[in-house]
N, C-alpha and C positions, 0 to 999 in steps of 0.2 A: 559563434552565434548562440541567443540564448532565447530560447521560448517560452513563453508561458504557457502552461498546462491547466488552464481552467478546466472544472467540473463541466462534463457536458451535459445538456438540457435534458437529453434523452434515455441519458444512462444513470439505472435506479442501485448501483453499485452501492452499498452503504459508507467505504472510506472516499470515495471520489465521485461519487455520483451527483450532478444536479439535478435528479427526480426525483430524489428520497429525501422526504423534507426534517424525516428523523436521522439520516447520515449527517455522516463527519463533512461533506463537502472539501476535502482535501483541495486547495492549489499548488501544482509544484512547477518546476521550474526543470526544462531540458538544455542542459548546459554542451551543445554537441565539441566544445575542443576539447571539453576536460572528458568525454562520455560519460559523464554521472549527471543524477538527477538528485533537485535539491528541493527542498520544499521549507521556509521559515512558518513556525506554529507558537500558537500560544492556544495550549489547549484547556477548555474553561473546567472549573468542578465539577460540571456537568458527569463529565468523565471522569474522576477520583474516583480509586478503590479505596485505601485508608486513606484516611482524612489527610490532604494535601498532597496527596501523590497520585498520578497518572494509574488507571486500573492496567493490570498486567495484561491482560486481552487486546485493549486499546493499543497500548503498545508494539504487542504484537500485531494488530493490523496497521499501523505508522511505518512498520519494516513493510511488510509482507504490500503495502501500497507501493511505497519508493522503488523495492526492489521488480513489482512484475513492470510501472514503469518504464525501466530500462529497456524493457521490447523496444520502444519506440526507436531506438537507434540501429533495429537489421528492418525493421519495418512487419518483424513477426508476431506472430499472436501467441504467448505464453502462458499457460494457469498452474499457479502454486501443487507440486507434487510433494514438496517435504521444507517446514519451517521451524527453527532453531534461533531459541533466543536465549540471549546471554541478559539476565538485568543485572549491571552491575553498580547500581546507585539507586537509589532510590530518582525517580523522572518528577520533578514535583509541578502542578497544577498552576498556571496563569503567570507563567513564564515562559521567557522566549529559549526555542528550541529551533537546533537545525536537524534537519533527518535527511539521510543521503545514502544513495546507492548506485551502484556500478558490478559492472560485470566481471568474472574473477574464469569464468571457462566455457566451453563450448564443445561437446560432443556429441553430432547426430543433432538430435532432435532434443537432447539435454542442454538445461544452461544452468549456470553456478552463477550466484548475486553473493552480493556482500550489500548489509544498510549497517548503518549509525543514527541514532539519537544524540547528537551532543549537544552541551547546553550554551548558554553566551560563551561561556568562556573559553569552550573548545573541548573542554573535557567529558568525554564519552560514557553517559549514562548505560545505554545498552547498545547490546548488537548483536544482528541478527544475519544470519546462513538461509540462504534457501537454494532450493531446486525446482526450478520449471520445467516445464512440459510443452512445448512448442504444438501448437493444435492447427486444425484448420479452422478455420472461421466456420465457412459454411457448411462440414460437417455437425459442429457445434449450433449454430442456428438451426437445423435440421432436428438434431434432436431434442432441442429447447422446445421447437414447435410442432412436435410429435403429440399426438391425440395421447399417447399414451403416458407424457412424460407427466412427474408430479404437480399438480396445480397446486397453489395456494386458498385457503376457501378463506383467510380473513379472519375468521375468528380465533385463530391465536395471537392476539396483539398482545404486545409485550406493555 
């Protein structure tokens, strides 16, 4: 079976969030026979670092999305503890790209992802290693709405 992973309304995420009106707004796609998660992009100049190619940041967040999506298939809550990317082509701007990730190990409270960037043709612009950190939720929410955690005041808008 395969699902689509729309951005939610509520979550102000920048690569997948639908409340962040300056996010990527990421859709991916949960493919549970294969367990990897797949997401087709054509990503605009908006995003270009040198002229005509995807900025290496961006990039790195196109992995570091794919891959913390993979939670979705133990049904646990993961946040990026260590990200690894390989560019090895240049990723160029307002072409279609597939990005895909899957899980590669599991220890404890550790999880090992593996993503891809490739392009039409199959051939693998970059790729990227990470390590999550399996959390509690509501530990997490606790500390987000701690009187003492960092607030935003706004005035650094980029």
């Amino acid at each position: 079976m395969k699902t689509l992973l729309k951005p939610n309304p509520e979550n102000h995420c920048f690569g997948c969030g639908g409340a962040n009106a300056r996010g990527m707004q990421l859709t991916f796609e949960q493919d549970d026979a294969a367990r990897r998660i797949r997401g087709a992009f054509r990503i605009s100049a908006d995003y270009q670092g040198g002229p005509g190619f995807v900025h290496g940041g961006i990039i790195g967040t196109l992995l570091d999305e794919v891959m913390a999506k993979v939670s979705r298939f133990a049904g646990d809550h993961a946040v990026t503890a260590e990200l690894t990317v390989e560019y090895l082509r240049p990723v160029p701007v307002d072409r279609e790209l597939v990005v895909e990730g899957w899980e590669v190990g599991r220890a404890g409270r550790k999880r090992s992802r593996v993503g891809e960037i490739r392009d039409a043709s199959g051939a693998v612009l970059a790729c990227g290693r990470g390590t999550f950190i399996e959390i509690d939720p509501a530990r997490l929410r606790a500390v987000v709405e701690s009187p003492s955690a960092p607030q935003s005041s706004g005035d650094n808008k980029v």
